[in-house]
C-alpha positions in Angstrom: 62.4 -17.2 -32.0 59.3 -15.5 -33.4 56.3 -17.4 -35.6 53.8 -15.9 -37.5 52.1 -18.9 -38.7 48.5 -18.8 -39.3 47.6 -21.5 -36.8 43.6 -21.5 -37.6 44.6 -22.1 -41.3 46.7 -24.9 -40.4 44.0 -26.3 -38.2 41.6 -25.8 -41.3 44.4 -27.5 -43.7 44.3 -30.4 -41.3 40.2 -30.9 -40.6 39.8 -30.4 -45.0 42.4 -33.5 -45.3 41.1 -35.8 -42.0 37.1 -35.6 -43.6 38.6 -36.5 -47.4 41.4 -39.5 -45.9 38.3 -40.6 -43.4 35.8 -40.8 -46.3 37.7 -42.4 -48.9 38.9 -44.9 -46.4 35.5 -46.2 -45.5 35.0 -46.3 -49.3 37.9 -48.3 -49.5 36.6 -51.2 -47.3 33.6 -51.4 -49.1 35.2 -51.6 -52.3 38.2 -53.8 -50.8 34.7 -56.3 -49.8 33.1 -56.0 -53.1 36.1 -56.6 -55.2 37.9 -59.2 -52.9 41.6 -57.7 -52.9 43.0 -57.9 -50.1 45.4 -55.0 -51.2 42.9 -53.0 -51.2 42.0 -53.7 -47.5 45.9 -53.1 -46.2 45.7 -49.9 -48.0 42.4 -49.5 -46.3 43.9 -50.3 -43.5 47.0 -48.1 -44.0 44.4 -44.9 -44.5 42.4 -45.9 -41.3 45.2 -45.5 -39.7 46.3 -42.1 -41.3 42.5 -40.8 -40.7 43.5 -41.8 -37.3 46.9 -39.8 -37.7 45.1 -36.9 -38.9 42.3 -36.4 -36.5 44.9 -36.5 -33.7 46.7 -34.3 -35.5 43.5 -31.9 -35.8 42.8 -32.3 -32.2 46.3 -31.4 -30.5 46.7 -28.5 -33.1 43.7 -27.2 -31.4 45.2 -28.0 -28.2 47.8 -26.8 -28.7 46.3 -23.2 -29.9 45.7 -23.1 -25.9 49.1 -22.4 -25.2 50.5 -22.9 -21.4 48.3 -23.4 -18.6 49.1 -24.4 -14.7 49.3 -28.2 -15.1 50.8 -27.8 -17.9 53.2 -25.3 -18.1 55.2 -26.1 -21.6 51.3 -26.4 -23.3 50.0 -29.7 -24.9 52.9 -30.6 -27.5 53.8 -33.8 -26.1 50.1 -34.8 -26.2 50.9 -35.7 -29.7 53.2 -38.3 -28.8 50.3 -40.0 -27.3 48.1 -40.3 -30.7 51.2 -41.5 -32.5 51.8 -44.5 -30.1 47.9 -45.3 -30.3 48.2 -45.0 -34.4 51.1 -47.0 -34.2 49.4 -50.1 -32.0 46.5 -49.8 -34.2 48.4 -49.9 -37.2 50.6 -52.6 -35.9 48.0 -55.3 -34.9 45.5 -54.4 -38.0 48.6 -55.2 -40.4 49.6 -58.4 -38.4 46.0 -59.8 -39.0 46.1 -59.0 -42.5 49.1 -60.6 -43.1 48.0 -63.7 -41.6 45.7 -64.1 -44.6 47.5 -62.4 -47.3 50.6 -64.7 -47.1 48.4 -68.1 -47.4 46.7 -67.1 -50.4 49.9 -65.9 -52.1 50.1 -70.1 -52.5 46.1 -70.7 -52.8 45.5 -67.0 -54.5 41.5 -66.0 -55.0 40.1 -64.5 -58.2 39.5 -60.6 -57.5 37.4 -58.1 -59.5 40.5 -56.4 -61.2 38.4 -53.8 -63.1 36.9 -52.9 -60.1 40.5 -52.5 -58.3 41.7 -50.2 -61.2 38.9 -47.5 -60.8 39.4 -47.6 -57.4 43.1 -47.2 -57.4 42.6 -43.9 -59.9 40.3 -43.0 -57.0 42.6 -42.9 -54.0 45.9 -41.1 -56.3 43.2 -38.3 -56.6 41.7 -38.0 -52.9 45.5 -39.0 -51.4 46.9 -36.6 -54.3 44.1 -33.8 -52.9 45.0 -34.0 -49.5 48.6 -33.7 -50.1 48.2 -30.6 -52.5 46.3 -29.0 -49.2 48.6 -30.0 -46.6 51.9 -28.7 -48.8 50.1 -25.5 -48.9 50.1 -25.2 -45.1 53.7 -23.8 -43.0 53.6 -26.1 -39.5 55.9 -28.7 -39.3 52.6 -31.0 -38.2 51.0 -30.3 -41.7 54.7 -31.1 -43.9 55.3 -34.4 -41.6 51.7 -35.6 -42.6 51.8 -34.0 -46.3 54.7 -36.5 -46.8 52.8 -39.3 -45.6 50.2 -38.8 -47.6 52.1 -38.8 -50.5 53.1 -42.0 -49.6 49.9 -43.5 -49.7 49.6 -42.4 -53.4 52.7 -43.8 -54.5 51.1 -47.1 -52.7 47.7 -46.5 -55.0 50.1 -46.2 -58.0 51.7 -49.7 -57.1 47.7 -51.2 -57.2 47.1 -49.3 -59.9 49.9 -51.3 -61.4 48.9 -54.2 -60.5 45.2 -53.9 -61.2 46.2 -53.6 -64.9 48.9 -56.6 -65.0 45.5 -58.7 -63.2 43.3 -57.3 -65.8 45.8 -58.2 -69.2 47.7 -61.4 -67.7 45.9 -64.5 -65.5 48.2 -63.3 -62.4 45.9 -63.3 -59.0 49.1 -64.2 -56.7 49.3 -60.1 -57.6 46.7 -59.0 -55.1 47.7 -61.0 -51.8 51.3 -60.2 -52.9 50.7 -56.2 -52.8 48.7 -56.8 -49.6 52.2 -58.4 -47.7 54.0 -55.7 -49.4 52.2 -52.8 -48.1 51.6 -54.5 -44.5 55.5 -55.0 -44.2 56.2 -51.1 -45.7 52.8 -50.1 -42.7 55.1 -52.4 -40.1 58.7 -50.5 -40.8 56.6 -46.8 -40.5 55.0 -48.0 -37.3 58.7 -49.4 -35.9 60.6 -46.4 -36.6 57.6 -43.9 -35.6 57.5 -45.5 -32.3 61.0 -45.7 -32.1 61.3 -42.2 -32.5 58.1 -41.2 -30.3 60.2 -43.7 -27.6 63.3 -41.4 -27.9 61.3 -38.3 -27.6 59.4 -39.7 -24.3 62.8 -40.7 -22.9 64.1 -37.6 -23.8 67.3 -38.2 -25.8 68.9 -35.2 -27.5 67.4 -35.0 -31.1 69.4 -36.4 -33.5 69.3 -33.6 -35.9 71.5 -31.3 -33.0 75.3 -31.8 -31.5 75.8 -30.9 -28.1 79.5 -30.7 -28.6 78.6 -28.4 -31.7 76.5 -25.8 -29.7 78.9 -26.4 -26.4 82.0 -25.1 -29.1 79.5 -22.2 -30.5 78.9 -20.9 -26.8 82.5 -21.4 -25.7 83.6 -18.9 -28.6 82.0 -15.9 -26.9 84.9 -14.4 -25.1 83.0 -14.1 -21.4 82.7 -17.6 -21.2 85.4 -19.8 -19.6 82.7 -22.9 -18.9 80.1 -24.5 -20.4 78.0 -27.9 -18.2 75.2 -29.3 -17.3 74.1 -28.6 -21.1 70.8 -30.4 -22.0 68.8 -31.0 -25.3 65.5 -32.7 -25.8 62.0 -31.9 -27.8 58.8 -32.0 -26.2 57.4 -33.4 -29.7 60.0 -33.9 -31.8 59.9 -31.0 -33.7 59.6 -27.9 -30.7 63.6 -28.5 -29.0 63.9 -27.4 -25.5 67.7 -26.3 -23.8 69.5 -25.9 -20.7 72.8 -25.0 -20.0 75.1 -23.7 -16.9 77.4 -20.8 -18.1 80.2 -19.8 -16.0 81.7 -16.5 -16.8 84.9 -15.0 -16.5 84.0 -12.4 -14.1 80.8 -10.7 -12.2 78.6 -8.4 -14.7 76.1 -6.1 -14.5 72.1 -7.1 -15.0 72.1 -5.1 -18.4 75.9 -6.8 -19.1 74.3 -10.0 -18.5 70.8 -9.3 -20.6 73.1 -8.6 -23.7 75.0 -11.5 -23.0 72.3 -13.9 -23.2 70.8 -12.2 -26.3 74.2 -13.0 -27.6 73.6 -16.3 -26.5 70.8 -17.3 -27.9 71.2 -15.8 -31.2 74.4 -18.4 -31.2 71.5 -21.2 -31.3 68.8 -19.6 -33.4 69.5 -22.0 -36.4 70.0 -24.8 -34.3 66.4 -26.0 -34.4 66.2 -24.8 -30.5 62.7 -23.1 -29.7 63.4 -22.3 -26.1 66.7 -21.9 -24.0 66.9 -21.4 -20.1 70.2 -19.9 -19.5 71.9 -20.2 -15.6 74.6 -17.9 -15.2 77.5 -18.7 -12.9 80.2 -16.5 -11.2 83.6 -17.1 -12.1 84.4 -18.6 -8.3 80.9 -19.4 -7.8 80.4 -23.5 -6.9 77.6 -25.0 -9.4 75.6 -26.8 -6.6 74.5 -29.5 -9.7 77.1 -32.5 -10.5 78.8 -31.0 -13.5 77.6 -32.6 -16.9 81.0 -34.4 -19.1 79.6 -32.9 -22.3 
C-alpha cells in the first residue's frame, strides 16, 4: 500500500505544536500559583502531560523517518507505545495527587483570583485552539490522534472559562476545586483506556477495528483457494496492522501463477487497514508443518 505523505512536514507540524503546548503549560503553573485555582493546575497538569505526548510523538516520528535497520527489522513504530505508557504513569500519579487536595476543599473551598482565571482560560482556547488548527492540517494518523486531543483540552478551557465567569458574577469558590476533580477524573479515564489499548497492542490482540472471519471469508472467495489457517492480525502501533496467513491452494502453480495470485490477494485486504501481509503458500496435499489455527 503506497504513501506519499510528507513526513518532514509532519515532523514540523508536530515540533510547531510541542514548543506552543510546552510554553503555555509552564505558563499555566505560574498562573495556576498566582491565582490559586486548582483547576488551573489539573489542566496544567493535563497539558504537561500532552507536552509530554507531543515531544514523544516528535521524537519517534523522527525515528521512525529511519525506517528498518538490523535490530530492528519492522523500524521504530512500537517505540511509541513506550512514551504512551510513560505519559500515562505520569499523567496517572500527577492527577491522583491533585485530587487528594481538590476533593477536601470542595467542603473547605479557598477564595481564587477569578479575573485572573478568565484571562487565562481565553489564553489556552487560543494556544490549544492554535495547535489543533496545525496538527488538522497535517495527513499521519500520529498528527490526527493528537489533533483530537488537543481539541479536547480546549473544550476543558471552555469549561474554566465557564466557570471563571459564574466565580467572578456569583460568590461560588466550591467552582474551582470542583473543575479540578472533574478534569482529574476525565485525565484518569484517557490514561485507563490509553493504556488499555497500548496493553492490547503490546500483547498483540487483533485490532479491534478488523474481523478475522471477515478477511478469512474475503480470501476464501478467490476460486484457487480451498484453505485458509494459521491467519494472524496485530499492529505494531496501533495504527500500522501487520498479517499472516497460510493459503492452501487447490493445485501446484507456476511462480508467475502464484505472483498474480498474491497481488490478487492482497488487493482483497487493501481497505482493511492492513499495511503489510506475508503470504505462505501451501500445496494442495502438502502438510502445514504449523498446528493449524481454528479461525
Amino acid at each position: 500500500m503506497a504513501h506519499n505523505h510528507d513526513h518532514s512536514q509532519g515532523t514540523g507540524n508536530l515540533k510547531v505544536a510541542f514548543f506552543l503546548n510546552l510554553g503555555f503549560t509552564i505558563i499555566e503553573i505560574i498562573g495556576g500559583l498566582y491565582t490559586n485555582s486548582l483547576a488551573i493546575l489539573s489542566d496544567a497538569l493535563h497539558d504537561l502531560g500532552d507536552s509530554l505526548s507531543l515531544g514523544l510523538s516528535w521524537y519517534f516520528q523522527n525515528l521512525s523517518n529511519k525506517g528498518r535497520t538490523r535490530n530492528y527489522s519492522y523500524g521504530y513504530k512500537r517505540f511509541s507505545l513506550l512514551g504512551a505508557i510513560i505519559n500515562a504513569v505520569v499523567l496517572a500519579v500527577g492527577s491522583t495527587f491533585i485530587l487528594t487536595h481538590a476533593v477536601p476543599q470542595l467542603f473547605n473551598p479557598e477564595k481564587t483570583n477569578a479575573e485572573g482565571m478568565f484571562y487565562l482560560a481565553i489564553l489556552g482556547v487560543i494556544v490549544n485552539g492554535a495547535a489543533v488548527l496545525k496538527l488538522r492540517k497535517g495527513e499521519s494518523m500520529n498528527e490526527k490522534v493528537v489533533s483530537l486531543h488537543l481539541l479536547e483540552d480546549v473544550l476543558g478551557w471552555a469549561a474554566v472559562l465557564v466557570g471563571s465567569i459564574l466565580m467572578m458574577y456569583f460568590d461560588a469558590p466550591f467552582v474551582d476545586p470542583l473543575l479540578s476533580v472533574l478534569i482529574s477524573l476525565y485525565v484518569i479515564y484517557n490514561v485507563y483506556k490509553n493504556l488499555k489499548k497500548s496493553m492490547l497492542v503490546i500483547l498483540q490482540a487483533t485490532p479491534s477495528e478488523i474481523s478475522l472471519e471477515e478477511i478469512k471469508n474475503q480470501l476464501l472467495d478467490i476460486t484457487e483457494i480451498i484453505e485458509i489457517h494459521d491467519l494472524h492480525v496485530w499492529s505494531l502501533d496501533g495504527n500500522y496492522n501487520v498479517m499472516s496467513v497460510h493459503v492452501r491452494l487447490e493445485q501446484d502453480y507456476k511462480l508467475s501463477e502464484l505472483s498474480d495470485l498474491k497481488g490478487k490477494m492482497r488487493s482483497r485486504l487493501h481497505d482493511k487497514s492492513i499495511e503489510h501481509v506475508t503470504i505462505e503458500i501451501e500445496g494442495k496435499e502438502e502438510d502445514c508443518s504449523y498446528g493449524k489455527s481454528k479461525i
